[in-house]
Each structure stands twice: as C-alpha cells, then as structure tokens.
DSSP file (Angstrom, degrees, kcal/mol; ACC not computed):
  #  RESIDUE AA STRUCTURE BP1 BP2  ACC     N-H-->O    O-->H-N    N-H-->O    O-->H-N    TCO  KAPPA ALPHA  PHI   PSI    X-CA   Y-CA   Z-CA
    1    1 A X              0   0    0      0, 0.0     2,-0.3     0, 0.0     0, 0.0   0.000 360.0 360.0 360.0 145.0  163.6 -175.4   41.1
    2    2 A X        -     0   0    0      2,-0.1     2,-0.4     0, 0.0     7,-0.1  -0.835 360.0-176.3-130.3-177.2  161.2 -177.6   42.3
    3    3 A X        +     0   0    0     -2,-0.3     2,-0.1     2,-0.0     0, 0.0  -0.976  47.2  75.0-170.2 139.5  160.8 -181.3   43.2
    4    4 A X  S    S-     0   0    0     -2,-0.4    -2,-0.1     5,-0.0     5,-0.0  -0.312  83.1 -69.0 123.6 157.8  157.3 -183.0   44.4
    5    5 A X        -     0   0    0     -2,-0.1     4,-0.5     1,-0.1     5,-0.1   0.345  53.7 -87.3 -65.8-144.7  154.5 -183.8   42.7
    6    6 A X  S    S+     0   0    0      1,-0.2     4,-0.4     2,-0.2    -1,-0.1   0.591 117.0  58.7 -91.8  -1.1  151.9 -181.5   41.0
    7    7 A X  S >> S+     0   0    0      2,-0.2     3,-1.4     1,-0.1     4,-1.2   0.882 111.3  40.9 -78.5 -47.5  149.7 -180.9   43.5
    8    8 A X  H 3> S+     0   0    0      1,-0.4     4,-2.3     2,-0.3    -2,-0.2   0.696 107.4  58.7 -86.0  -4.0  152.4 -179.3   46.0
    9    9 A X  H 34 S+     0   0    0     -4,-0.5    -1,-0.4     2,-0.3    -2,-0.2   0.809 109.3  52.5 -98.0 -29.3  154.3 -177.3   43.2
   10   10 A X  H <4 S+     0   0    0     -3,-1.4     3,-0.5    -4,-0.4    -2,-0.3   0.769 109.6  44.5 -80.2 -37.2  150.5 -175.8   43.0
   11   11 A X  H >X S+     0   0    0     -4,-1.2     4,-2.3     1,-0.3     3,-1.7   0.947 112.1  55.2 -96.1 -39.4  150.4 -175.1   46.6
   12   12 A X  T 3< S+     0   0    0     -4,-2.3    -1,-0.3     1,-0.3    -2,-0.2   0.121 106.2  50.8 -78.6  18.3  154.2 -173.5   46.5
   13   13 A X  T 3> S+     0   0    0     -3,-0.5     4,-0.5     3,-0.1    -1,-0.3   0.291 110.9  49.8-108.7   8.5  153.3 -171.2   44.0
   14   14 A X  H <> S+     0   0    0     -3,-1.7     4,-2.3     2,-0.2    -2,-0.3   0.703 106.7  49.8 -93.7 -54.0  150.6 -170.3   45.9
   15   15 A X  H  X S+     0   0    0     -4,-2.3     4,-1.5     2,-0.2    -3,-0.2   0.720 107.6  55.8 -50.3 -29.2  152.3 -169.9   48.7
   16   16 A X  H  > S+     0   0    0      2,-0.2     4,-2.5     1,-0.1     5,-0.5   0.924 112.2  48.9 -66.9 -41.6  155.1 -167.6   46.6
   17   17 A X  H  X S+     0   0    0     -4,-0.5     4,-3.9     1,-0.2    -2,-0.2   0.914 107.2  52.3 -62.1 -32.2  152.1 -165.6   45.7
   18   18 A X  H  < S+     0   0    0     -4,-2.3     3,-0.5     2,-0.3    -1,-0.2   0.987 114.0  42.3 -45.9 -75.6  150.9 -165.4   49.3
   19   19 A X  H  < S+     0   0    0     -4,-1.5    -1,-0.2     1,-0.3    -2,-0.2   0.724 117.0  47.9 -59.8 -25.3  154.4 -164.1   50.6
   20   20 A X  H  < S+     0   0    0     -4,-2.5    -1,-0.3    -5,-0.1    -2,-0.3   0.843  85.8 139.8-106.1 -32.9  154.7 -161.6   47.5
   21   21 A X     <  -     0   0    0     -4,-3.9     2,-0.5    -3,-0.5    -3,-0.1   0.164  52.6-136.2  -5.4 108.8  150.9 -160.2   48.1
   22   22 A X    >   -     0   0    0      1,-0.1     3,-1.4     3,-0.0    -1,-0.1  -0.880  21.3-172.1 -94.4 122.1  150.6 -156.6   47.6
   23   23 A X  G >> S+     0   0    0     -2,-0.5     3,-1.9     1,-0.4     4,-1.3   0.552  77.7  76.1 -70.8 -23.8  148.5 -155.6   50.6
   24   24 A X  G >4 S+     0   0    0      1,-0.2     3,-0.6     2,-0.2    -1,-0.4   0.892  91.1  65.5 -60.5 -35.5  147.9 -152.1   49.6
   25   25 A X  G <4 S+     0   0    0     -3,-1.4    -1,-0.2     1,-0.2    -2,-0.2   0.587 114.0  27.2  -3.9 -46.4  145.4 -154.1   47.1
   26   26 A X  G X4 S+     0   0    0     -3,-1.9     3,-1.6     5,-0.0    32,-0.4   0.457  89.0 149.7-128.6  -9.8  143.0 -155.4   50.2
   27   27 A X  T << S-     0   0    0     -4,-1.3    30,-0.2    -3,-0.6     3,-0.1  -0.252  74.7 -13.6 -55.6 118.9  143.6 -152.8   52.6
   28   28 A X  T 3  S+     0   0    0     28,-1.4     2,-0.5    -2,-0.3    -1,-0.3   0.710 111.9 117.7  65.6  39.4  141.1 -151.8   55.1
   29   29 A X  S <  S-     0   0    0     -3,-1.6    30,-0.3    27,-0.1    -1,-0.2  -0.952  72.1-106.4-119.2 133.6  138.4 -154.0   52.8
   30   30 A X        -     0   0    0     -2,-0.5     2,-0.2    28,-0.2    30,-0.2  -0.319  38.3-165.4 -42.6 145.3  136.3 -157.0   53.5
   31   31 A X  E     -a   60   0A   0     28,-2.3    30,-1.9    26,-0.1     2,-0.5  -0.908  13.1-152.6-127.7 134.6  137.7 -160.2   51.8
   32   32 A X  E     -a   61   0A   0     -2,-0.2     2,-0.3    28,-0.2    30,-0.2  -0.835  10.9-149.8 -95.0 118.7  136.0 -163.5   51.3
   33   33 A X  E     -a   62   0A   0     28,-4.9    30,-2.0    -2,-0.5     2,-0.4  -0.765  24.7-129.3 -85.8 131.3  138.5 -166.5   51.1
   34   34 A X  E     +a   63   0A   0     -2,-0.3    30,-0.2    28,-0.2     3,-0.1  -0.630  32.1 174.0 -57.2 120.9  136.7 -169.1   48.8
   35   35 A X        +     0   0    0     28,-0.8    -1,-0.1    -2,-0.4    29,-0.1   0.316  54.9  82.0-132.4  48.1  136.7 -172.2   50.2
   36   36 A X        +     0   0    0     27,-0.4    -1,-0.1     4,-0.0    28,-0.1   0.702  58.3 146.1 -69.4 -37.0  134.6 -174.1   47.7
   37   37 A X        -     0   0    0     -3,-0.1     3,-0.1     1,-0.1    -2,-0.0   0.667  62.2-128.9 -21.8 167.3  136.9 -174.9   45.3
   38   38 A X  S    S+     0   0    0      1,-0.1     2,-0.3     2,-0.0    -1,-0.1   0.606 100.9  60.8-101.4 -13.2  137.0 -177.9   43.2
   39   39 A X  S    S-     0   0    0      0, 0.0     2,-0.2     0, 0.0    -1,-0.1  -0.980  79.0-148.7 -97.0 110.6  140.9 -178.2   44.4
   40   40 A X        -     0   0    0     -2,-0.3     2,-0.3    -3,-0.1    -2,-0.0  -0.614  11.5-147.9-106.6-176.2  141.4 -178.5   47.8
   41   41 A X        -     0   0    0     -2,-0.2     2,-0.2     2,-0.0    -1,-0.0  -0.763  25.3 -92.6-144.3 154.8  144.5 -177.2   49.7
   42   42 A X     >  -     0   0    0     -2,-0.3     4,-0.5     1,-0.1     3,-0.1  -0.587  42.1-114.7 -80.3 141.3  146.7 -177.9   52.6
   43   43 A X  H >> S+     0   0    0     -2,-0.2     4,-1.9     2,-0.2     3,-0.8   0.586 113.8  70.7 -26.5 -38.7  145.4 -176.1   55.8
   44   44 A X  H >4 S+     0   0    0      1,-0.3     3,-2.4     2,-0.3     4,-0.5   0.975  95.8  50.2 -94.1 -80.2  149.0 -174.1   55.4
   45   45 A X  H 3> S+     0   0    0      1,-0.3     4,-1.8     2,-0.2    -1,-0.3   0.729 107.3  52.6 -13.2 -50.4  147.8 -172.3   52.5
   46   46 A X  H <X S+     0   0    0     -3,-0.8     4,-2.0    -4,-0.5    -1,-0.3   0.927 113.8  40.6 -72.1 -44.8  144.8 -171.3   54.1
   47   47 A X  H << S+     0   0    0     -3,-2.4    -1,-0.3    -4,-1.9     4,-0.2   0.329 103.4  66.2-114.4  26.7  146.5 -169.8   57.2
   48   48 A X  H  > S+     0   0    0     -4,-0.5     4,-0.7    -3,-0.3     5,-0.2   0.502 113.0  36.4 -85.8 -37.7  149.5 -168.0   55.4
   49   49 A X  H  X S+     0   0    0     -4,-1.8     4,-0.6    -5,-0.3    -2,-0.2   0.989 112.3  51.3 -83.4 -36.0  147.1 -165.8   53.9
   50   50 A X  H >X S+     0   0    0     -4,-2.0     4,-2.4     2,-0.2     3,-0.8   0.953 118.5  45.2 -51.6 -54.4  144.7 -165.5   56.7
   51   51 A X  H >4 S+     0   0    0     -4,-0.2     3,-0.9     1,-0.2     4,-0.3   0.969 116.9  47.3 -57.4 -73.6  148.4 -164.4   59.0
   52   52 A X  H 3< S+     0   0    0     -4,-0.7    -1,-0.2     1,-0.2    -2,-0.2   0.779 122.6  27.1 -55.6  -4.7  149.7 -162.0   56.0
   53   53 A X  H XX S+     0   0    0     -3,-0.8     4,-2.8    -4,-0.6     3,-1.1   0.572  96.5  88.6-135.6  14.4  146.6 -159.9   55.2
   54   54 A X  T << S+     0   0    0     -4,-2.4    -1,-0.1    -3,-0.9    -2,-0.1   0.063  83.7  56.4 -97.8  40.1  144.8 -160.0   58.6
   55   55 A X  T 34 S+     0   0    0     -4,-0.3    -1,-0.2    -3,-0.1    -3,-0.1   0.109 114.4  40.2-126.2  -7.8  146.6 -156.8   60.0
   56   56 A X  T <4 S+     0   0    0     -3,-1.1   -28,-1.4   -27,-0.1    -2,-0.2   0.531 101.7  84.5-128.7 -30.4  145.4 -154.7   57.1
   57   57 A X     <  -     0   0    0     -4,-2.8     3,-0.2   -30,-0.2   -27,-0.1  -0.312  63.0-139.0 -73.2 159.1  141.4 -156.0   56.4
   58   58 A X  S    S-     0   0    0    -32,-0.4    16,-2.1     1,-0.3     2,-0.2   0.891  85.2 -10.4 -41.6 -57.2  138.4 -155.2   57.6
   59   59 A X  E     - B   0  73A   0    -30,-0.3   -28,-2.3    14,-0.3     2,-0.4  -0.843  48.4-144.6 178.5 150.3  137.6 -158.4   57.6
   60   60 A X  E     +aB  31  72A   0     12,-2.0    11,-3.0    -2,-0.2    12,-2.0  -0.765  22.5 176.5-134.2 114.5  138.2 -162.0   56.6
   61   61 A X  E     -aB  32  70A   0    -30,-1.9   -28,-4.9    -2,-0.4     2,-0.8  -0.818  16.6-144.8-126.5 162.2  135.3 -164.5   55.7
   62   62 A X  E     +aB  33  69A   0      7,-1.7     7,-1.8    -2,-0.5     2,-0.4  -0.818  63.8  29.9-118.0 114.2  135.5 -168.4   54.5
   63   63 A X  E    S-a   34   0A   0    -30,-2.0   -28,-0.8    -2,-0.8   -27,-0.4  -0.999 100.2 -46.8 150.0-140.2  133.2 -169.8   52.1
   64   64 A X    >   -     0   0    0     -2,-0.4     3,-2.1   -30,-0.2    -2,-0.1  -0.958  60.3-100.1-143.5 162.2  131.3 -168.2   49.3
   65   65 A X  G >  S+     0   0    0     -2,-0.3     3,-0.6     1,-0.3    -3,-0.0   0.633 116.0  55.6 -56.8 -35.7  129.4 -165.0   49.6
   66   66 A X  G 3  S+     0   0    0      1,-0.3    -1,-0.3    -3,-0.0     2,-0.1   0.825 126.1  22.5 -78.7 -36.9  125.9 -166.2   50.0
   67   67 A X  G <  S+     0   0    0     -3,-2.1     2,-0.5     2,-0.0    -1,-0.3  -0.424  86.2 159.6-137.3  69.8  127.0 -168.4   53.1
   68   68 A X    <   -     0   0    0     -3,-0.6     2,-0.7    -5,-0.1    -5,-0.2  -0.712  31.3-136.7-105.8 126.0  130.1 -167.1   54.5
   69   69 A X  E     -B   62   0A   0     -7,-1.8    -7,-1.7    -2,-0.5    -2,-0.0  -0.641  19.2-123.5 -66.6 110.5  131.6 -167.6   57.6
   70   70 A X  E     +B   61   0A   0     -2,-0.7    -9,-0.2    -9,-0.2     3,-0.1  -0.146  35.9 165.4 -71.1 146.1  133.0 -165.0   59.5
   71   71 A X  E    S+     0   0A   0    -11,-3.0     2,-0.3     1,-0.4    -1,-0.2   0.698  71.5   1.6-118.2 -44.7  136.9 -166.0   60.4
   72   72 A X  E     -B   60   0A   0    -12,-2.0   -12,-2.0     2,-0.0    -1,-0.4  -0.997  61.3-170.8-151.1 132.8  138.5 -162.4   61.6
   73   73 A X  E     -B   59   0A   0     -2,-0.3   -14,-0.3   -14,-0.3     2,-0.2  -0.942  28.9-121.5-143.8 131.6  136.6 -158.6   62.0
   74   74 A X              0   0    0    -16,-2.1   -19,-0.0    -2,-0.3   -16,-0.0  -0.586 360.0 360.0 -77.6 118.5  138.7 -155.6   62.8
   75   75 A X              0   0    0     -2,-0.2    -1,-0.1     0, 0.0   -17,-0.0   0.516 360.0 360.0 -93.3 360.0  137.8 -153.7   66.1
C-alpha cells in the first residue's frame, strides 16, 4: 500500500524497480541515464540507480546521447 500523492507513488515504483534491477542486463556496457525527460525526479532516484549499477558498467552518462555527460568510467 501506498499513501502520497501521484508524483511520489511514481518515484516509489521507480525506486522498486531500481532495487529489483537485474544487472546481468547492463553488465560491463555503457549506459546513458536520460535526463531530459518531460517528468522530472527527485535527485534520490537519480542516485539509487547511479549506486546499484555502477559496480557492474562500463560506464554511466547523463543526458541524451548527442550531448552526454560523462558521470562514472570503469578503470
């Protein structure tokens, strides 16, 4: 069950998906986090997935592809 409005029941089911992310999926591959969107999201969103899949990618960039910023690269 949940309680709050609809914006945060959007970010906590984002956040279940975050925690339940299978990483075999992204492993040792670049990933570009959008962060264009027409919705935006609390910072916390943003850096539960940067903490859960940045121990298995290549590397982690923020934006959209044409002008991405690099966030995290694997030595």
């Amino acid at each position: 069950n949940f309680i709050g409005d609809e914006k945060s029941h959007k970010e906590y089911l984002i956040n279940e998906k975050i925690t339940n992310f299978d990483l075999d999926s992204v492993s040792k591959k670049p990933v570009i986090i959008k962060g264009c969107a027409d919705e935006k999201f609390n910072k916390f969103i943003y850096s539960h997935l940067i903490q859960k899949i940045q121990g298995v990618v290549s590397s982690i960039m923020y934006g959209e592809a044409c002008s991405s910023v690099p966030i995290y690269k694997k030595k």
